[in-house]
C-alpha positions in Angstrom: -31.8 26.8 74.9 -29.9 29.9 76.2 -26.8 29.9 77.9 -24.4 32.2 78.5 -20.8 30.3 79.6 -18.2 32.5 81.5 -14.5 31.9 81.9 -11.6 33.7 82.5 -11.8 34.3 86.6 -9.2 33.3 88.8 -6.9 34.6 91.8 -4.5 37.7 91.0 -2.2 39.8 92.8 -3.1 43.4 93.0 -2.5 45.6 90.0 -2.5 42.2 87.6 -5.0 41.5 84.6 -6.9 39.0 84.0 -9.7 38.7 80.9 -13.1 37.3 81.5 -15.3 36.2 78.1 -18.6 35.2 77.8 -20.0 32.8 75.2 -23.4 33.1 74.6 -25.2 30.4 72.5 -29.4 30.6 71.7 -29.7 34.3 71.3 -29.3 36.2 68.4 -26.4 38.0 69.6 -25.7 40.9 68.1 -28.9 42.4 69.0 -28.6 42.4 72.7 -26.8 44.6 75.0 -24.4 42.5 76.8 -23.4 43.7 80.3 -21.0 42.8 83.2 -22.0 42.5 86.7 -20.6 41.8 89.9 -21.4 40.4 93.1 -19.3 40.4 96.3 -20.1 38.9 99.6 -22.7 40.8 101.5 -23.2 43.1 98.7 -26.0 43.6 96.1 -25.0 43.0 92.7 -24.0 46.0 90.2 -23.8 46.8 86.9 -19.7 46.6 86.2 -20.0 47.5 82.1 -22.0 46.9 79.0 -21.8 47.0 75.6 -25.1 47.8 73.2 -25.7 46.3 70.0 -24.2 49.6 68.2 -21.1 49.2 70.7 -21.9 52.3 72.9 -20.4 51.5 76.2 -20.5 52.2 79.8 -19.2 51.8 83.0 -19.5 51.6 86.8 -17.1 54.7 87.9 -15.1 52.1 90.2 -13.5 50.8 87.0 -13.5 53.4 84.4 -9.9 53.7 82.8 -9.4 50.6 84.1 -11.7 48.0 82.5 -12.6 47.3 78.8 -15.4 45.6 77.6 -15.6 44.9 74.2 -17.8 42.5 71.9 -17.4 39.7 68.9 -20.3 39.4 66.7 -18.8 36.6 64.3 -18.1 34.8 68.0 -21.5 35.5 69.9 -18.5 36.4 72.9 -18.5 39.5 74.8 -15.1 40.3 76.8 -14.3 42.4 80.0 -10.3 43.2 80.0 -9.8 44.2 83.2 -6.4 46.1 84.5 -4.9 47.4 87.3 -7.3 44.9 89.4 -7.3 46.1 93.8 -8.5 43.8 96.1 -12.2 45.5 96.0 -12.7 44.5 92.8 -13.2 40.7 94.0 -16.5 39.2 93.6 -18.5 37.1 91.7 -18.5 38.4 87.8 -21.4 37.8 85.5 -22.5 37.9 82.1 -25.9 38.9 81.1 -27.6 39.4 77.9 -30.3 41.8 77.4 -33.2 42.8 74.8 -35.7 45.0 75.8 -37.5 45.6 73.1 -38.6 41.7 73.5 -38.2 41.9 76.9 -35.5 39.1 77.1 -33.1 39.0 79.9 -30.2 35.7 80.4 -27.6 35.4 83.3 -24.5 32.6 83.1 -23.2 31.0 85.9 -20.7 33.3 87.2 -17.0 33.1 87.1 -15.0 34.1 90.3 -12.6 36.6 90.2 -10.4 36.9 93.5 -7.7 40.3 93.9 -5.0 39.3 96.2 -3.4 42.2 98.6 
């Protein structure tokens, strides 16, 4: 069984940090391109960053220089460090895990993230 678990959300005052990670279990991780997306009320969700299996990365232009995602093989974890958070940056953050060469595609829960003024 797949599942990708997500924690690190919370409330933050603007310009804080905070670190979301993502555990995936059931997949062989470190052939999957691992991505962070976003969902805010009213809003469709978008692509925030991902990671591919040879670590090339890439962002959304709303957080480039600000947020970092990186991977952990030996953990199956993928991380988004994200800096300098504003208040549009709150929304709904999930992990997904992607293979397209099998055509595999997993989503977790969603962890809340919440950018006070």
């Amino acid at each position: 069984q797949v599942q990708l678990v997500e924690s690190g959300g919370g409330l933050v005052q603007a310009g804080g940090s905070l670190r979301l990670s993502c555990a995936a279990s059931g997949i062989q991780f470190r052939i999957y391109t691992m991505g962070w997306y976003r969902q805010a009320p009213g809003k469709q969700r978008e692509l925030v960053a991902a990671i591919t299996s040879g670590y090339s990365t890439k962002y959304a232009d709303s957080v480039k220089g600000r947020f970092t995602i990186s991977r952990d093989n030996a953990k199956n974890t993928v991380y988004l460090q994200m800096n300098s958070l504003k208040p549009e940056d709150t929304a709904v953050y999930y992990c997904n895990a992607e293979n397209r060469m099998f055509n595999r595609d997993y989503w977790g829960q969603g962890t809340q993230v919440t950018v006070s003024s």
